[in-house]
mmCIF entry with sequence, helices, sheets and N, C-alpha, C, O atoms, coordinates in Angstrom:
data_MODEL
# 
_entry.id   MODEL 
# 
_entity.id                         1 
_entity.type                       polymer 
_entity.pdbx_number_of_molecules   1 
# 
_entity_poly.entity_id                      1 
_entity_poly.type                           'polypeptide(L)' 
_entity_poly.nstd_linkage                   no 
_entity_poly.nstd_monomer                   no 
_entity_poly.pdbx_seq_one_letter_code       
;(UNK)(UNK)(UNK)(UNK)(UNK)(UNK)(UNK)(UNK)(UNK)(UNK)(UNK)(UNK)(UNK)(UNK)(UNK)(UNK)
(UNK)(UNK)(UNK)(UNK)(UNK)(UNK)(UNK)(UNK)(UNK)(UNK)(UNK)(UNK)(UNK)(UNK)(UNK)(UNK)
(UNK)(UNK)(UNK)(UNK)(UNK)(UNK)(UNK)(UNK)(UNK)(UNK)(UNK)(UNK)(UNK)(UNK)(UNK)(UNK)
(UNK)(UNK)(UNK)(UNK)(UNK)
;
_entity_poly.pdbx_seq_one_letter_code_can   XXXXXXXXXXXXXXXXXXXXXXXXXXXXXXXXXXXXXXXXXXXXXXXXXXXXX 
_entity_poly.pdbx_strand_id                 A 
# 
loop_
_entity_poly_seq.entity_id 
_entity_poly_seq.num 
_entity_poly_seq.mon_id 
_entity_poly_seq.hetero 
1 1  UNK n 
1 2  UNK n 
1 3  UNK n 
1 4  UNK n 
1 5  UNK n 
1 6  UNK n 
1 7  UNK n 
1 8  UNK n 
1 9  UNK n 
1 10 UNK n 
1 11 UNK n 
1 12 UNK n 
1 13 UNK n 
1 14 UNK n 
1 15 UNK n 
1 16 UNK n 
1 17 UNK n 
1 18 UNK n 
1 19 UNK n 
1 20 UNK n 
1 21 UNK n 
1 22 UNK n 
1 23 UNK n 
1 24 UNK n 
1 25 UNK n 
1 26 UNK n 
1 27 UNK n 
1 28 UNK n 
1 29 UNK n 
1 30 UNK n 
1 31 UNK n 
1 32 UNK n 
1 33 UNK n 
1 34 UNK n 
1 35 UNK n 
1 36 UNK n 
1 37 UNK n 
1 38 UNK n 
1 39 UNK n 
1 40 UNK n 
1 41 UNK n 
1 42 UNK n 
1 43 UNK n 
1 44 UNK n 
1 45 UNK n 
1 46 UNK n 
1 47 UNK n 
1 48 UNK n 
1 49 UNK n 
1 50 UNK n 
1 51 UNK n 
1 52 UNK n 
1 53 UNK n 
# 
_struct_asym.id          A 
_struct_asym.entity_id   1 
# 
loop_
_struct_conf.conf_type_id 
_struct_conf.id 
_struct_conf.pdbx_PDB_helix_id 
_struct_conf.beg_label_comp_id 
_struct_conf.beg_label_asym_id 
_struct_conf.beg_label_seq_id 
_struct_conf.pdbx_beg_PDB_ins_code 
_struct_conf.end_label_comp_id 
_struct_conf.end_label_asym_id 
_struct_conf.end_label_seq_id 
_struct_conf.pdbx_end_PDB_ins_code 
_struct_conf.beg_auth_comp_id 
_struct_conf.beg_auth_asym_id 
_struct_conf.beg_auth_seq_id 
_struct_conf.end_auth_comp_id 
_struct_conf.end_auth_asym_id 
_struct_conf.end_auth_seq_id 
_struct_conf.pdbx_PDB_helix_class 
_struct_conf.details 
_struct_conf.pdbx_PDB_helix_length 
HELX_P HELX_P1 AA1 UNK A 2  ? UNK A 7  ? UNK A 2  UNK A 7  1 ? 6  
HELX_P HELX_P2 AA2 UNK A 13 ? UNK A 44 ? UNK A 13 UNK A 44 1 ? 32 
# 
_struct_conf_type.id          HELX_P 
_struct_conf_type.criteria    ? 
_struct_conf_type.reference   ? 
# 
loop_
_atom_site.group_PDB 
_atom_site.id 
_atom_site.type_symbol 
_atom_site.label_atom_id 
_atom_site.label_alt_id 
_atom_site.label_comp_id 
_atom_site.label_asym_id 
_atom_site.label_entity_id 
_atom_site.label_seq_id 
_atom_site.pdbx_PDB_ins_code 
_atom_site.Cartn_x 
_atom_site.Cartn_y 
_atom_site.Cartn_z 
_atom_site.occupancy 
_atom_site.B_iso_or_equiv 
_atom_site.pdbx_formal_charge 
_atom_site.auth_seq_id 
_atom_site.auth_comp_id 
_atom_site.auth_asym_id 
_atom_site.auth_atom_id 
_atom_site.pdbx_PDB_model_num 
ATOM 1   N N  . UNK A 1 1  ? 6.349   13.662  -4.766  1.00 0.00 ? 1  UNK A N  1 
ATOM 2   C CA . UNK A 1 1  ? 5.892   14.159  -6.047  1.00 0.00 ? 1  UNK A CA 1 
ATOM 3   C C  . UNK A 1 1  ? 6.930   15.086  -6.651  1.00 0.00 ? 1  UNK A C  1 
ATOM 4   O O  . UNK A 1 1  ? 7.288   15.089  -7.829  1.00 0.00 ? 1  UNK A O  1 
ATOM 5   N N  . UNK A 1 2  ? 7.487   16.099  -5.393  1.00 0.00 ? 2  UNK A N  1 
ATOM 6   C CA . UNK A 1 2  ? 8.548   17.017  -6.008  1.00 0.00 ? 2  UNK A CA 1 
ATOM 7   C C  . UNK A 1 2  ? 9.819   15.943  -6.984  1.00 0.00 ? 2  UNK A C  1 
ATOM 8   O O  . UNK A 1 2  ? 10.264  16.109  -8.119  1.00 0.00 ? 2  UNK A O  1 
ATOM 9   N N  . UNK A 1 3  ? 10.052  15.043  -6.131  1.00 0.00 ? 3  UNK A N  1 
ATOM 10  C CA . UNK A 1 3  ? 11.229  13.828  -6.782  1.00 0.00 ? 3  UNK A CA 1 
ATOM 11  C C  . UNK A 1 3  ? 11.048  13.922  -8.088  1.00 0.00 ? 3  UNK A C  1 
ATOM 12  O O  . UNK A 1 3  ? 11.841  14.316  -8.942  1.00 0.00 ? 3  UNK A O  1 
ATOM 13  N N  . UNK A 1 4  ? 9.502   13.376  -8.246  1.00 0.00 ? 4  UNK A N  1 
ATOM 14  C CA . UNK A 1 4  ? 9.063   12.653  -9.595  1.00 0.00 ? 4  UNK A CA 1 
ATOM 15  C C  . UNK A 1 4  ? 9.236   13.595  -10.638 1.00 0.00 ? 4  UNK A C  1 
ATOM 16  O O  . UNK A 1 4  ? 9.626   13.118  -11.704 1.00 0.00 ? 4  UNK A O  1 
ATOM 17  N N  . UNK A 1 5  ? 9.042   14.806  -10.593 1.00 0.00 ? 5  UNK A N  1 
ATOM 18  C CA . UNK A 1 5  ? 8.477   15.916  -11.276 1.00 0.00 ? 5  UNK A CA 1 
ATOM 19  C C  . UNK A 1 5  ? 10.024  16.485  -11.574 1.00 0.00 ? 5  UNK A C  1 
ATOM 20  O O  . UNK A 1 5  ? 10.138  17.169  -12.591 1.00 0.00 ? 5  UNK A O  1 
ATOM 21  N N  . UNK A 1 6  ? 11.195  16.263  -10.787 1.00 0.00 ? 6  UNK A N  1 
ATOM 22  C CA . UNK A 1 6  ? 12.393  16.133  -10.985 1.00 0.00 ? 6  UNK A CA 1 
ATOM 23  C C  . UNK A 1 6  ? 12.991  15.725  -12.005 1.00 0.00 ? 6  UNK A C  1 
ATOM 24  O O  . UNK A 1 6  ? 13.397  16.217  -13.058 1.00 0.00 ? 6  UNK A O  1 
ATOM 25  N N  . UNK A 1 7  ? 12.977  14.575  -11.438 1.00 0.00 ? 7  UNK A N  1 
ATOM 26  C CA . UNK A 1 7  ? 13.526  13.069  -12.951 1.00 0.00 ? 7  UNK A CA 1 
ATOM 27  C C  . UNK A 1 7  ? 12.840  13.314  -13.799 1.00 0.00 ? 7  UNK A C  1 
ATOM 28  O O  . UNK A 1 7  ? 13.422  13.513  -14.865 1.00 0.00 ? 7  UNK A O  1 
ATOM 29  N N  . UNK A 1 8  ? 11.649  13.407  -13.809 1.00 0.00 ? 8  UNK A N  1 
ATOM 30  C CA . UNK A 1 8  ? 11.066  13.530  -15.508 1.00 0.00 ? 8  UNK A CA 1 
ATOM 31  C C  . UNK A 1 8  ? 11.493  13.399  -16.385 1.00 0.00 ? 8  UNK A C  1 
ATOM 32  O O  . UNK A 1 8  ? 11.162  12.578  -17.240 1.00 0.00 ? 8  UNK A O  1 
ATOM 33  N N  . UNK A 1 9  ? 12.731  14.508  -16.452 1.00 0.00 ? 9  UNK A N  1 
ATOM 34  C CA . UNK A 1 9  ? 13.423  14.347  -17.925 1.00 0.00 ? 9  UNK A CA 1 
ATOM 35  C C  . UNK A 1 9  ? 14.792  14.029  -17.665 1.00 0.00 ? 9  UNK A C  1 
ATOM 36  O O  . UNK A 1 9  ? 15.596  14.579  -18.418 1.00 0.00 ? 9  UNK A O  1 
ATOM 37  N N  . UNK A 1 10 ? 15.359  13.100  -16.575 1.00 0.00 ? 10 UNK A N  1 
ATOM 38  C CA . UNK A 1 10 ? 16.789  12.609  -16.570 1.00 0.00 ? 10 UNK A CA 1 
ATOM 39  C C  . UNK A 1 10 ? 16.924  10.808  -17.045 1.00 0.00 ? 10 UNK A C  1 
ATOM 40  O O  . UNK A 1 10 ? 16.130  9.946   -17.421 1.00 0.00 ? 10 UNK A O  1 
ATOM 41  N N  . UNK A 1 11 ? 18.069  10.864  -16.832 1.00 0.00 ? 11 UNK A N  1 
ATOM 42  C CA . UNK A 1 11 ? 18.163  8.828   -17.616 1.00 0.00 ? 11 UNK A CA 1 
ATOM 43  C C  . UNK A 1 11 ? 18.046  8.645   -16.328 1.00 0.00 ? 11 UNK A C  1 
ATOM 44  O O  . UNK A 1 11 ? 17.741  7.457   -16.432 1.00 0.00 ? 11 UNK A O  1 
ATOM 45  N N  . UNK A 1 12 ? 18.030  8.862   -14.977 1.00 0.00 ? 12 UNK A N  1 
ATOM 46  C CA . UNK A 1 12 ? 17.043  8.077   -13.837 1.00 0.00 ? 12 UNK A CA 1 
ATOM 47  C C  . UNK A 1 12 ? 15.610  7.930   -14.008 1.00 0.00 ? 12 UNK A C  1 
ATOM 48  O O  . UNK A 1 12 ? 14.987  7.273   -13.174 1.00 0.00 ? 12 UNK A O  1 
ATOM 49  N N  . UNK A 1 13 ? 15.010  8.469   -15.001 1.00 0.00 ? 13 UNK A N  1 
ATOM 50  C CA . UNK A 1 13 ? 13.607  8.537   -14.939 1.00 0.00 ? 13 UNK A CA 1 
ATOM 51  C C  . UNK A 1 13 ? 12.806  7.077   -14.957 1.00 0.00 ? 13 UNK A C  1 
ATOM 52  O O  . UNK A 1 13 ? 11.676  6.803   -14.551 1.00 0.00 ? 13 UNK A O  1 
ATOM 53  N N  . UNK A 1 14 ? 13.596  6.431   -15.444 1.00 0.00 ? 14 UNK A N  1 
ATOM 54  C CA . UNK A 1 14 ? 13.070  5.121   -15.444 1.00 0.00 ? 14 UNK A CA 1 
ATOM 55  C C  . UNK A 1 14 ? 13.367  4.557   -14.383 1.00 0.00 ? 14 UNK A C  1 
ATOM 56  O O  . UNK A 1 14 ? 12.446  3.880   -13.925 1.00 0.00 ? 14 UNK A O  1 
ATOM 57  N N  . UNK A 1 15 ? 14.520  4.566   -13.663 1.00 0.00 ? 15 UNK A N  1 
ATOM 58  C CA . UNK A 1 15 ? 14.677  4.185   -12.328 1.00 0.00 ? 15 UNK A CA 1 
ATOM 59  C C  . UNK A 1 15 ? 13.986  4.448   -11.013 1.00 0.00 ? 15 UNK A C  1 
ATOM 60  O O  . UNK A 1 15 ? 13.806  3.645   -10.097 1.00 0.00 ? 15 UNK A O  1 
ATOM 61  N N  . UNK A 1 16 ? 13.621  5.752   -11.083 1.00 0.00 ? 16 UNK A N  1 
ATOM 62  C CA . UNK A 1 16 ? 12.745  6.413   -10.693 1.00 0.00 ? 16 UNK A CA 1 
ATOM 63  C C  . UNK A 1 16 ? 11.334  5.955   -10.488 1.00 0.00 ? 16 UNK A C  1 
ATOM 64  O O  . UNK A 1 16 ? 10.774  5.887   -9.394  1.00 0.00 ? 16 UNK A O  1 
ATOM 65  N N  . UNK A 1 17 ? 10.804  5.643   -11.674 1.00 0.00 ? 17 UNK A N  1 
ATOM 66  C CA . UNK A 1 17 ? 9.325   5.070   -12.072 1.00 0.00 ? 17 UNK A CA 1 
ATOM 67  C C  . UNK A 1 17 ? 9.455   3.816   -11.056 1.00 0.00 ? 17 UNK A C  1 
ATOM 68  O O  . UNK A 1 17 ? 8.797   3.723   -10.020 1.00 0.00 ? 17 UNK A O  1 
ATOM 69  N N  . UNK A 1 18 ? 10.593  2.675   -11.598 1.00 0.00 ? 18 UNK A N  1 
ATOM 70  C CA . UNK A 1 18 ? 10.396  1.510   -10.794 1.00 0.00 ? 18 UNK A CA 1 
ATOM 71  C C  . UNK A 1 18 ? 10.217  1.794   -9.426  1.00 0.00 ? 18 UNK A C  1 
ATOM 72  O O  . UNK A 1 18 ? 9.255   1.345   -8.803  1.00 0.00 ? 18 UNK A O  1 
ATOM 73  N N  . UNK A 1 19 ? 11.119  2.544   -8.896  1.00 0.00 ? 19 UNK A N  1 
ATOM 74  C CA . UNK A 1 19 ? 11.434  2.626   -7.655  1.00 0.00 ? 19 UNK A CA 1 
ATOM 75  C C  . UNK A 1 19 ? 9.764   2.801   -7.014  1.00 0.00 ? 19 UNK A C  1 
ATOM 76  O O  . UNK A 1 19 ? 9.175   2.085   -6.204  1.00 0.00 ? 19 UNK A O  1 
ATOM 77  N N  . UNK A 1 20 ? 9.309   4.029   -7.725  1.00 0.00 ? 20 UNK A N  1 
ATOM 78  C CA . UNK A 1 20 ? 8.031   4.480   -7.178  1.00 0.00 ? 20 UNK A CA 1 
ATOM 79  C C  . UNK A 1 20 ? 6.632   3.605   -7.230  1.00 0.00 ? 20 UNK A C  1 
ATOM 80  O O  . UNK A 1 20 ? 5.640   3.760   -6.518  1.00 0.00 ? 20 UNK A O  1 
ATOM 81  N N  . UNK A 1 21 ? 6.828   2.707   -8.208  1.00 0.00 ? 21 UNK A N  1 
ATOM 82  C CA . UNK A 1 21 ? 5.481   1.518   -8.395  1.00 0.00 ? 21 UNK A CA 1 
ATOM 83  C C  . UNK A 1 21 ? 6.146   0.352   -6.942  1.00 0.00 ? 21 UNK A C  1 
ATOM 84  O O  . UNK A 1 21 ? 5.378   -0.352  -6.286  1.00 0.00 ? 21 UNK A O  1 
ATOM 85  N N  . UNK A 1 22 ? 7.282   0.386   -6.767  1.00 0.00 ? 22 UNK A N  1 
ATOM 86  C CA . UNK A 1 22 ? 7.625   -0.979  -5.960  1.00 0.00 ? 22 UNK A CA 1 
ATOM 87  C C  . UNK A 1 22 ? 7.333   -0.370  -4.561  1.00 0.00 ? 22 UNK A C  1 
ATOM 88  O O  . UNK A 1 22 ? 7.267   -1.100  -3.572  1.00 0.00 ? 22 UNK A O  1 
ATOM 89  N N  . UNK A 1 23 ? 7.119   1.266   -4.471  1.00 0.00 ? 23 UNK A N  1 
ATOM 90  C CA . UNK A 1 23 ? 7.161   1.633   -2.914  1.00 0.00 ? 23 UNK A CA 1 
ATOM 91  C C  . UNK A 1 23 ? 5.696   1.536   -2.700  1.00 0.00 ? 23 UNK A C  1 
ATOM 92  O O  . UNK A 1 23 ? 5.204   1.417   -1.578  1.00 0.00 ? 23 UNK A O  1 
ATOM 93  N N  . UNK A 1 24 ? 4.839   1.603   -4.074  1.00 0.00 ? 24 UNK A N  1 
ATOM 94  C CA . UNK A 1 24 ? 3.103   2.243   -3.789  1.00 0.00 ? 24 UNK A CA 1 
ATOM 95  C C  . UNK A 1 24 ? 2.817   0.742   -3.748  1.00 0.00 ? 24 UNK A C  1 
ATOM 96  O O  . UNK A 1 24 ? 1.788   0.636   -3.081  1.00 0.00 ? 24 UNK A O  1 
ATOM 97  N N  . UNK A 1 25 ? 3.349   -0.836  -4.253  1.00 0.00 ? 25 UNK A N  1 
ATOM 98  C CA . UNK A 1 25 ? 2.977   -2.034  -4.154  1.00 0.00 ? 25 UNK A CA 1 
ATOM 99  C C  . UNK A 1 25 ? 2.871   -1.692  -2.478  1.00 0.00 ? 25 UNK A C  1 
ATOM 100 O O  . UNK A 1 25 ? 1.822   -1.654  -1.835  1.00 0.00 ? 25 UNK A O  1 
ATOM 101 N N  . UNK A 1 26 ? 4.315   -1.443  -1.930  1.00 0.00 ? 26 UNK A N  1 
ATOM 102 C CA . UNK A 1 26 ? 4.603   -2.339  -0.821  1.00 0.00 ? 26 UNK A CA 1 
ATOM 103 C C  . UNK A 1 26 ? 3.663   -1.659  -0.205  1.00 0.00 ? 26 UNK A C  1 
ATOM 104 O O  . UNK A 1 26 ? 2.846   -2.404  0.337   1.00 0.00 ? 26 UNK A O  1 
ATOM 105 N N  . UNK A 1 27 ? 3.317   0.210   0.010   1.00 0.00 ? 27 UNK A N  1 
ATOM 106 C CA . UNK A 1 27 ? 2.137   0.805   0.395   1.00 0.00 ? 27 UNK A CA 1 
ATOM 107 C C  . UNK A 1 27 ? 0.786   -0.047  0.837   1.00 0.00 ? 27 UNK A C  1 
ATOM 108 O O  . UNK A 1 27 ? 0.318   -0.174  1.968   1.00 0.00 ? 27 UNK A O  1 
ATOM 109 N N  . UNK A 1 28 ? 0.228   -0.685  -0.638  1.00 0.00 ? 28 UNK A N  1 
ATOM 110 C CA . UNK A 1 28 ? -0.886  -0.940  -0.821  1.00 0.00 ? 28 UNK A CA 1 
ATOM 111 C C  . UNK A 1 28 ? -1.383  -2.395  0.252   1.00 0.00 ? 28 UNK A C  1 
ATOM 112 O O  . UNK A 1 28 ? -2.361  -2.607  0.969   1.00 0.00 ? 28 UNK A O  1 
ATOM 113 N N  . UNK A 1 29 ? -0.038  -3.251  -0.131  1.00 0.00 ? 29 UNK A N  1 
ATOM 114 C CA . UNK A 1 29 ? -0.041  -4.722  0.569   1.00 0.00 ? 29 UNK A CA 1 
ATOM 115 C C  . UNK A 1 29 ? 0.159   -4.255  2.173   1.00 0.00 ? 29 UNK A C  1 
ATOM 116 O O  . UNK A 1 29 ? -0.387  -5.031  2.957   1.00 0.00 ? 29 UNK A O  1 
ATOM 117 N N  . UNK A 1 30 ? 0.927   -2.991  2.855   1.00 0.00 ? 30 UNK A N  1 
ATOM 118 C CA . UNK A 1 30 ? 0.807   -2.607  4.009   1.00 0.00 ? 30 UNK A CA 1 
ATOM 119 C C  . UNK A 1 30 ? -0.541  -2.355  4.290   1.00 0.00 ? 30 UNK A C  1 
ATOM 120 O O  . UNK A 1 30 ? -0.994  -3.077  5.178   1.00 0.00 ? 30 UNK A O  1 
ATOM 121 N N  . UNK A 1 31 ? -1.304  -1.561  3.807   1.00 0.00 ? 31 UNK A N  1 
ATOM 122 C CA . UNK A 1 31 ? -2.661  -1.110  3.548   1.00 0.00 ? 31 UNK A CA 1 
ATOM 123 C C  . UNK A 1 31 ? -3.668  -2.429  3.888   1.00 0.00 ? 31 UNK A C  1 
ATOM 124 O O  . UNK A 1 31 ? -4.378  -2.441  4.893   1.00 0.00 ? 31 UNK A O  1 
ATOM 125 N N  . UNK A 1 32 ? -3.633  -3.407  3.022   1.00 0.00 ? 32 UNK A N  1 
ATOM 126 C CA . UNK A 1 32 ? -4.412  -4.320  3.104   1.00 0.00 ? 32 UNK A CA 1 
ATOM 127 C C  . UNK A 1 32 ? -3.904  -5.351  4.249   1.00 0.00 ? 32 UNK A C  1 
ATOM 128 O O  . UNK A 1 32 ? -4.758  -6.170  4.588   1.00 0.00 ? 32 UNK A O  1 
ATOM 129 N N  . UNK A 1 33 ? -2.550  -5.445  4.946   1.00 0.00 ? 33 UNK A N  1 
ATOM 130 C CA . UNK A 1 33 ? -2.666  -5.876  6.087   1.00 0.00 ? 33 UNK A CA 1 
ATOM 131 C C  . UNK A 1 33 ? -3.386  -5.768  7.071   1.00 0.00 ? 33 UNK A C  1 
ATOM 132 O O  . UNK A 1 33 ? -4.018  -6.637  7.670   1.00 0.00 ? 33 UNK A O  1 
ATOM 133 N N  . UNK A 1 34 ? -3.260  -4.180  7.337   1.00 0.00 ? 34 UNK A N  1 
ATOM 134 C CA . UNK A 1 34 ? -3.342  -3.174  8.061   1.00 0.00 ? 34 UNK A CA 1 
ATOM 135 C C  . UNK A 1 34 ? -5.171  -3.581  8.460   1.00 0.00 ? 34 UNK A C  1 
ATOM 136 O O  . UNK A 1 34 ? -5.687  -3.727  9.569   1.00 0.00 ? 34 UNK A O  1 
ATOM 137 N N  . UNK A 1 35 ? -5.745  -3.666  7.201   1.00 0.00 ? 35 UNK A N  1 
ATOM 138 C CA . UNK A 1 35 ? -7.271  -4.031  7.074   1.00 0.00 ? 35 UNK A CA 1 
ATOM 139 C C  . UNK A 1 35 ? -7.618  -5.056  7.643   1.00 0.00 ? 35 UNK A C  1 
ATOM 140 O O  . UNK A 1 35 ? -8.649  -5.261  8.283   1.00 0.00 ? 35 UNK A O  1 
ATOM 141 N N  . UNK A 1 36 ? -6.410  -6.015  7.335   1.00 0.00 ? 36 UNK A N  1 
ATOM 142 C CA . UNK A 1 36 ? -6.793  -7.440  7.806   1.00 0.00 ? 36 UNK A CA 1 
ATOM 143 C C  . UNK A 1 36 ? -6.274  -7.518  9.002   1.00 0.00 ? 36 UNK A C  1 
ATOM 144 O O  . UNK A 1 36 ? -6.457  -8.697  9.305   1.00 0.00 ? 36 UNK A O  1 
ATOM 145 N N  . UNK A 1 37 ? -5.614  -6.882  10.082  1.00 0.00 ? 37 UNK A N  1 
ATOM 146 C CA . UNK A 1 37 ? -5.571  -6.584  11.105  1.00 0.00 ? 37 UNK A CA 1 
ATOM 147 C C  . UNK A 1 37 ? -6.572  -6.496  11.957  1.00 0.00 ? 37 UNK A C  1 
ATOM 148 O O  . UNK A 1 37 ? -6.896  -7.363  12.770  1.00 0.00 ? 37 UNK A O  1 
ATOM 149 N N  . UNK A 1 38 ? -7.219  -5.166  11.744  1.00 0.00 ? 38 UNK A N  1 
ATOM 150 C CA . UNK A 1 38 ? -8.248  -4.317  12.335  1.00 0.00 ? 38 UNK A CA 1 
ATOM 151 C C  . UNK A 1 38 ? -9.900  -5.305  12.211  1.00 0.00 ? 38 UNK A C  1 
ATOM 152 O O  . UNK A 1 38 ? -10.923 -5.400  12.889  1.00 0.00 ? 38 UNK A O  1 
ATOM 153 N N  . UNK A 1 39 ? -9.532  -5.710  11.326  1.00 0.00 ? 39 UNK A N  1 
ATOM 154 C CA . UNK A 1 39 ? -10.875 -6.556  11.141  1.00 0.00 ? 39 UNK A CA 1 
ATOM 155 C C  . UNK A 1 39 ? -10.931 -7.965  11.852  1.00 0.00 ? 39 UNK A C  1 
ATOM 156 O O  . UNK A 1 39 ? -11.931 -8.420  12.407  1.00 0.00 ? 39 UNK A O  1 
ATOM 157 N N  . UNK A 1 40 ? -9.696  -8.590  11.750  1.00 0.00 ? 40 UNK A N  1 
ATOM 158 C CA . UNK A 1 40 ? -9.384  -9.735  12.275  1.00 0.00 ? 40 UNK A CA 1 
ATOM 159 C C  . UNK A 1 40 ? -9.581  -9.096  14.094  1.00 0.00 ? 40 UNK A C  1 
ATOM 160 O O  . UNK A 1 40 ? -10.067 -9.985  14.793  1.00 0.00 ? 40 UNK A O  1 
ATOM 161 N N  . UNK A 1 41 ? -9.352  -8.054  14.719  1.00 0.00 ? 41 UNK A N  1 
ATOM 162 C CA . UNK A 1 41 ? -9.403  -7.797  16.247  1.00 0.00 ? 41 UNK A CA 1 
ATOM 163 C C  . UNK A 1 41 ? -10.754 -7.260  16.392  1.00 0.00 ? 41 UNK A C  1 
ATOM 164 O O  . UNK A 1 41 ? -11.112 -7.219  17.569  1.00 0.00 ? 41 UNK A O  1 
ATOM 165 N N  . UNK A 1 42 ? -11.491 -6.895  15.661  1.00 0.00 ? 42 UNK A N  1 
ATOM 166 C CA . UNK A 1 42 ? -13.028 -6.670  15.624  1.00 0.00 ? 42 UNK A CA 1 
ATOM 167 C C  . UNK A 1 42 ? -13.867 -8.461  15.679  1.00 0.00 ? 42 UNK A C  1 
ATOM 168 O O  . UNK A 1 42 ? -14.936 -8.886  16.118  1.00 0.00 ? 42 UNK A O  1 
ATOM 169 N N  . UNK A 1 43 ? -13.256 -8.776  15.317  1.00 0.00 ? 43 UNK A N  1 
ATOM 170 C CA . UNK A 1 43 ? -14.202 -10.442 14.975  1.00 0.00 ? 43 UNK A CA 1 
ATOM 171 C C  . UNK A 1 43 ? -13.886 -10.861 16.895  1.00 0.00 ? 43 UNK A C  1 
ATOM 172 O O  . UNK A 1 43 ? -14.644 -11.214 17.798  1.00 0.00 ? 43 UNK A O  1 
ATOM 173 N N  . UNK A 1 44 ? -12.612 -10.628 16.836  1.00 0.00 ? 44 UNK A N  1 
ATOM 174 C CA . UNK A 1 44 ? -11.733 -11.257 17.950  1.00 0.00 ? 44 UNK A CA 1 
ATOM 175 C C  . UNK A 1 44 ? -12.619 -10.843 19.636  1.00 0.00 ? 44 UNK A C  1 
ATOM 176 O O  . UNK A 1 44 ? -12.995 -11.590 20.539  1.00 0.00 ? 44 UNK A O  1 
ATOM 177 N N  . UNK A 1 45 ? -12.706 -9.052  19.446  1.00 0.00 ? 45 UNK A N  1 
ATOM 178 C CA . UNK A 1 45 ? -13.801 -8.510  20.452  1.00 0.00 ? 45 UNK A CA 1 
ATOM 179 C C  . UNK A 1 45 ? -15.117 -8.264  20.019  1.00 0.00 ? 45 UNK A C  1 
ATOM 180 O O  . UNK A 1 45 ? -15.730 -7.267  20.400  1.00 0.00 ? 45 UNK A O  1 
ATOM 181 N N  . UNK A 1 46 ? -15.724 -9.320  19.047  1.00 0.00 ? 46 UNK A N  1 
ATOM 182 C CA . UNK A 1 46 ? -16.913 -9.647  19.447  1.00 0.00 ? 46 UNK A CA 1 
ATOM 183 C C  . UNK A 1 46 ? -18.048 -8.349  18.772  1.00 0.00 ? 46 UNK A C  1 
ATOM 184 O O  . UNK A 1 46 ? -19.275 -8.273  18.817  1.00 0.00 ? 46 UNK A O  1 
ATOM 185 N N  . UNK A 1 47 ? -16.867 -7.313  18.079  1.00 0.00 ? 47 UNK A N  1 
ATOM 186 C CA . UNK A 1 47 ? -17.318 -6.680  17.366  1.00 0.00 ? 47 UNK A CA 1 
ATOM 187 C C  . UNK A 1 47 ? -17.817 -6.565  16.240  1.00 0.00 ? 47 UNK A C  1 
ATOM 188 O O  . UNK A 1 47 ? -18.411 -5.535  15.923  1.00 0.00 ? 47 UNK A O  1 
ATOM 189 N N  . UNK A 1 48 ? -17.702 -7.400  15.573  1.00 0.00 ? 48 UNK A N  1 
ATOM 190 C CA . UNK A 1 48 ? -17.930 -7.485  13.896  1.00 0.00 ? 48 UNK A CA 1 
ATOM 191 C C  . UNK A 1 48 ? -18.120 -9.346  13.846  1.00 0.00 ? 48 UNK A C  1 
ATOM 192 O O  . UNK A 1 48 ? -17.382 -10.101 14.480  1.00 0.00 ? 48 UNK A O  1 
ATOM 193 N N  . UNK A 1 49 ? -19.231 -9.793  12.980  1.00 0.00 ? 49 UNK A N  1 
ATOM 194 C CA . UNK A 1 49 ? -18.568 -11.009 13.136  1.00 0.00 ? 49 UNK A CA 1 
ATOM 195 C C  . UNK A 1 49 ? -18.017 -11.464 11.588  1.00 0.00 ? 49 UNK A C  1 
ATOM 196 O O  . UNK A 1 49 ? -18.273 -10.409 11.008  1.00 0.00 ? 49 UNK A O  1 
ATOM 197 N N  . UNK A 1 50 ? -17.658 -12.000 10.950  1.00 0.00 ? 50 UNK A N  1 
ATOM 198 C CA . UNK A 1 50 ? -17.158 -12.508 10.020  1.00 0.00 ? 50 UNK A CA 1 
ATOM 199 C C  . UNK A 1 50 ? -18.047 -12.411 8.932   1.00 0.00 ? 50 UNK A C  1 
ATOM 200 O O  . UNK A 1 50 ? -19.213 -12.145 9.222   1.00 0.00 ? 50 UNK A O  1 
ATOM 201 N N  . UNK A 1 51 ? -17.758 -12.569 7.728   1.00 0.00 ? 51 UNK A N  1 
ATOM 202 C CA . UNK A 1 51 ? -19.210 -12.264 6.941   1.00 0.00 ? 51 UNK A CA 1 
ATOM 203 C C  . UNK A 1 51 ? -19.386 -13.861 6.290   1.00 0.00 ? 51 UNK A C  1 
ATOM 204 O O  . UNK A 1 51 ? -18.506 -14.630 5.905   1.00 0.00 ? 51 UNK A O  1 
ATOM 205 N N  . UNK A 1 52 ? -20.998 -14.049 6.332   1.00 0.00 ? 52 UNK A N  1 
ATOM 206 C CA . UNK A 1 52 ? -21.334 -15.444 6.098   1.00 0.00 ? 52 UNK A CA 1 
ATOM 207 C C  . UNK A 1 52 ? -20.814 -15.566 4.484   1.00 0.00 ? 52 UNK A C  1 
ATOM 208 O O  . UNK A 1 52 ? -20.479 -14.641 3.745   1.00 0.00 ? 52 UNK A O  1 
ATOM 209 N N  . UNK A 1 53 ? -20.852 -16.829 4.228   1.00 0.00 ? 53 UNK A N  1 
ATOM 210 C CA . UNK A 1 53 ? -20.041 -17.829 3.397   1.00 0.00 ? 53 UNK A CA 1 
ATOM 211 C C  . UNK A 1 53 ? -21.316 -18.717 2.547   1.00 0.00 ? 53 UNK A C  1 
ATOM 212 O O  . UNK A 1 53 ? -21.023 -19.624 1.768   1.00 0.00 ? 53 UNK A O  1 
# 
């Protein structure tokens, strides 16, 4: 946040921006692996079962 609050007002600021939406994508898609992980080894031990269809 300190970064962001940095650039604000430099001609990186736009570089900046990209940089920071492409790190919170890759975040988010880690995130939702991460889900589909944990859930996929819950089905696996019999813990959770899948949700009906």
């Amino acid at each position: 946040m300190r970064l962001a609050q940095q650039n604000a007002v430099t001609s990186l600021s736009e570089d900046c921006k990209r940089q920071m939406l492409t790190a919170s994508h890759t975040l988010a898609v880690d995130a939702k692996n991460l889900l589909d992980a944990v859930d996929q080894a819950k089905v696996l031990a019999n813990l959770a079962h899948p949700p009906a269809e």
